[in-house]
N, C-alpha and C positions, 0 to 999 in steps of 0.2 A: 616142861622146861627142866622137871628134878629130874627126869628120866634121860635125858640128855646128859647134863651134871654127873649120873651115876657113869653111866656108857663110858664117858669119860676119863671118871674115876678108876673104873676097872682098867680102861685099857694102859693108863699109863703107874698102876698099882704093880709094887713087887711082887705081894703074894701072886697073883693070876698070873704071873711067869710060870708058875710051878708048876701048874696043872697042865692036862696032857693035852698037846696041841696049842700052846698057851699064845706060844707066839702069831700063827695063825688068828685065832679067837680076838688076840689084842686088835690086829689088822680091822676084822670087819667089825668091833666095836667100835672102834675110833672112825670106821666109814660111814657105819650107820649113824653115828652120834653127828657127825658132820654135814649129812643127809639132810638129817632132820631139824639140825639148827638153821640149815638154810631156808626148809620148807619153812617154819616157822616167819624166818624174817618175812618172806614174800608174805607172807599171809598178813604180816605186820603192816605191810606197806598201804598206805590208802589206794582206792581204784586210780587209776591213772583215766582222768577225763577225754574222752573221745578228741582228735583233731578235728578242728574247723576246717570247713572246705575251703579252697585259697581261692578269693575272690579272682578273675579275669582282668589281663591289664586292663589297664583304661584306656578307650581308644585316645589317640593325639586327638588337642581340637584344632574342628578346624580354622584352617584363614581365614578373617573377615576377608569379605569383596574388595577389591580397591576402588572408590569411589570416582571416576574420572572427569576431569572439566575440560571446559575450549582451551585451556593454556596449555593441559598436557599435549591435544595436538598440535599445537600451538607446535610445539617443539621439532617434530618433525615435518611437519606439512606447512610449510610458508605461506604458499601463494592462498588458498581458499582465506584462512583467517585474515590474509590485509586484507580481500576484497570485501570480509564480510565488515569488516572494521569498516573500510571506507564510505560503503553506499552498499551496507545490508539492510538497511529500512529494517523492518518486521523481522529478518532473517539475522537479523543480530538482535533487536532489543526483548525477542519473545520468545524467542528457540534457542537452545543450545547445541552443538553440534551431535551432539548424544540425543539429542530428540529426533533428529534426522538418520545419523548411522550408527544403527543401534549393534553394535559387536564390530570385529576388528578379524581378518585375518589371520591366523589360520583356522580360526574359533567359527568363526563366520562367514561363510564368504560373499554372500549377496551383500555389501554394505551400502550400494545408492538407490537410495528408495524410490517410489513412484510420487509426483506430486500429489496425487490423489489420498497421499495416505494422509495429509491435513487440507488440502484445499478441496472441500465438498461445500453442497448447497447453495452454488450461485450457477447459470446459467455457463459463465465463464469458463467454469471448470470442467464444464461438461466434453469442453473442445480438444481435442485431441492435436498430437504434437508439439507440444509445450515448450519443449527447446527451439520452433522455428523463431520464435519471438524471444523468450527469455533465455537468452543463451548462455547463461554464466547464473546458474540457480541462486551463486555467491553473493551476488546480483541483479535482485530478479526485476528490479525496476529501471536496468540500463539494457533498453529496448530499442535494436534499429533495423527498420521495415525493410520491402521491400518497394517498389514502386505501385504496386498492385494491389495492396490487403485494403479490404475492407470489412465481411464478416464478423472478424473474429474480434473487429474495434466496438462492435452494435451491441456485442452482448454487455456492455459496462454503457455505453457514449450515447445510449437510445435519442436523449432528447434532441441531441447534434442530427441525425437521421432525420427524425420528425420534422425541423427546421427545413434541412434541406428542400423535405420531399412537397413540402406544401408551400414552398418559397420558388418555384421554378427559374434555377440559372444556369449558368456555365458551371457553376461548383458544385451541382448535383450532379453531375455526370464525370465526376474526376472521383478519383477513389481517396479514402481517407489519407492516404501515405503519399499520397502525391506531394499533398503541404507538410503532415506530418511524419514525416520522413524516419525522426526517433519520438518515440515517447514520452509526451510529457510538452513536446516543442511545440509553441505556436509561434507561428512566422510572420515576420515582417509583412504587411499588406505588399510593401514595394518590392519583396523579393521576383511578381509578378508585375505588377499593377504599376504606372508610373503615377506621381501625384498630380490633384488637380493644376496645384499652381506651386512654383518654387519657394513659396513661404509655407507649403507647406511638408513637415515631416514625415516620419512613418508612423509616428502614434497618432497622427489625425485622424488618419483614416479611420480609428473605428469609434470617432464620436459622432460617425453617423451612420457607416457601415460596419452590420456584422456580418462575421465570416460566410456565416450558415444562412443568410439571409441576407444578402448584399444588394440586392433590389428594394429591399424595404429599408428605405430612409429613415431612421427616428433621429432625433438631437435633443439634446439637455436642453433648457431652459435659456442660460448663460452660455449658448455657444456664439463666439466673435462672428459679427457679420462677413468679417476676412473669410473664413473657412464658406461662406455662398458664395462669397465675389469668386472665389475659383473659378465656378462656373457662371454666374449667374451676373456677369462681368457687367450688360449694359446698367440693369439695374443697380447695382451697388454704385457707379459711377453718378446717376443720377439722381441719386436717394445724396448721396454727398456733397453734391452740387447744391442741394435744391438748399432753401432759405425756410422751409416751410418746419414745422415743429417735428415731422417724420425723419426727421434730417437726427436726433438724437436717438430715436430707439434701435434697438436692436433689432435684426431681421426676421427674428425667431420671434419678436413681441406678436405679432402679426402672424406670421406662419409658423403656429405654432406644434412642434410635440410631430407632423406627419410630414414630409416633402411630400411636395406641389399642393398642401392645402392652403387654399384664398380666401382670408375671412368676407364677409361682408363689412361694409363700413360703419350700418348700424350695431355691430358689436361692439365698438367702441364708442359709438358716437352718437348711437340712438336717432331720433327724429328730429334733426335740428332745426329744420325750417316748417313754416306754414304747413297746412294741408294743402292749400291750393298751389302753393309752389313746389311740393312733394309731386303733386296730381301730375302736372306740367312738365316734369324734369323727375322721373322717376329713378336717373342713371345717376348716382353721385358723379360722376367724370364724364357729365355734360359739359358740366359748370365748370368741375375741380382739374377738370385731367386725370391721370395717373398717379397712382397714392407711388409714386417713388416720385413724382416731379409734381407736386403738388401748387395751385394756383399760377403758373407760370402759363399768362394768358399772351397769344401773341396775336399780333393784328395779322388777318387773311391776308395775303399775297395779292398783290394789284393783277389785276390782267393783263397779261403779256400786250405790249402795244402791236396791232399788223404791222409788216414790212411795207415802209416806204413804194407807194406806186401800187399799192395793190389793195382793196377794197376787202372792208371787212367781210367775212361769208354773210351771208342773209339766210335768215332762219328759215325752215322750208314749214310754208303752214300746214296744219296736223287736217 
């Protein structure tokens, strides 16, 4: 630093004017001098610490997904969501329409699925063509046949089959859709059938006949004697007539639980007389008549008298 200081000195000193070449000399002492007070600063300076490398933007984040429900198609697509609102059974209260159409146009373009892709494991599903029956998926329970299916009714309705097929009638030879026309429908008996008698309705008929077995008669216990007299016309007449205590039960006390079963009399009544008059008269309606007309004893019929002027025939001896 003195050495600077002097270079200095010299170059802006009177004396060193005088010497030869002086002006010159001043020049590069005062250059050198300035030289070298620069190198020094730099030297002074602390290291200048290396630049950090400049981190990469950051990418943008991304969009969350937008999460969508039945209301957003709701929005553009009317008709599907009222029908599923109205009578979508299981197709509204368990599915959303995002579980069925999974993406959207232009993103997607298959957006109607196969039923198959949730109805597996039942027999049912196995059948093919799915829309000839459910034709509105919207609504997969408003079902209307043709006059001919049957099939495709057996893989759910088995027991209805079974009934048929070991009950032989007219209604085993008719196809399920003949009666059941939509799904779900069972038909008035009278829609074919006229009633036995004008007392009675169209729900009578199946307190004794069922559909799938209409030959086999069964009845409740408390079925009105009215619902026999339909058919069963003389008897009810003279069970009503009669004075006899048969006159207050129901028709069913007696033929009970099967049509055309006839009890015996000893089920009710046991052995009421003697042995010896049991032996004798072994037929209770020797004595009693007919348990609907009970004791109503009438005296035999006189013999017709011959016609005047003509002689009774004479027995031809044997």
């Amino acid at each position: 630093m003195q050495q600077i200081f002097y270079l200095i000195w010299i170059a802006i000193s009177g004396d060193y004017h005088h010497n030869k070449g002086g002006r010159m000399k001043r020049i590069v002492s005062l250059a050198s001098a300035l030289l070298l007070l620069a190198s020094v600063a730099v030297a002074a300076e602390p290291a200048a610490k290396p630049a950090a490398p400049q981190a990469a933007p950051a990418a943008a984040p991304a969009k969350p997904a937008v999460a969508l429900t039945s209301a957003d198609c709701a929005k553009c697509h009317v008709k599907a969501p009222a029908d599923v609102e109205a009578k979508g059974r299981a197709h509204k209260t368990k599915v959303t329409c995002q579980d069925c159409h999974q993406g959207h146009p232009p993103t997607v373009r298959k957006i109607i699925p196969l039923c198959g892709q949730c109805h597996e494991g039942k027999p049912h599903y196995k059948l093919g063509g799915c829309l000839q029956c459910h034709k509105n998926p919207h609504q997969p329970k408003e079902i209307v046949f043709g006059r001919d299916v049957t099939d495709p009714c057996l893989t759910c309705h088995s027991p209805q089959i079974a009934q048929l097929k070991a009950n032989p009638s007219k209604h085993t030879k008719l196809a399920c859709s003949f009666c059941h026309d939509v799904h779900g429908k069972v038909p008035q008996c009278t829609q074919c059938h006229k009633a036995h008698s004008a007392d009675q309705g169209p729900g009578d008929c199946k307190k004794c006949h069922k559909a799938h077995m209409p030959k086999t008669v069964t009845y409740a216990a408390d079925t009105a004697s009215k619902q026999c007299a339909a058919c069963h016309t003389k008897a009810y007449s003279m069970l009503v007539a009669s004075k006899a205590k048969h006159k207050s039960l129901l028709c069913v006390t007696c033929h009970q639980e099967k049509h055309k079963m006839v009890p015996k009399c000893q089920d009710c009544h046991g052995v009421p007389h003697a042995a010896g008059i049991m032996t004798k008269f072994p037929k209770c309606g020797d004595c009693h008549g007919i348990a609907h007309d009970l004791n109503n004893w009438r005296t035999a019929p006189a013999a017709q008298a011959a016609p005047a002027g003509k002689p009774a025939p004479a027995h031809k001896k044997k």
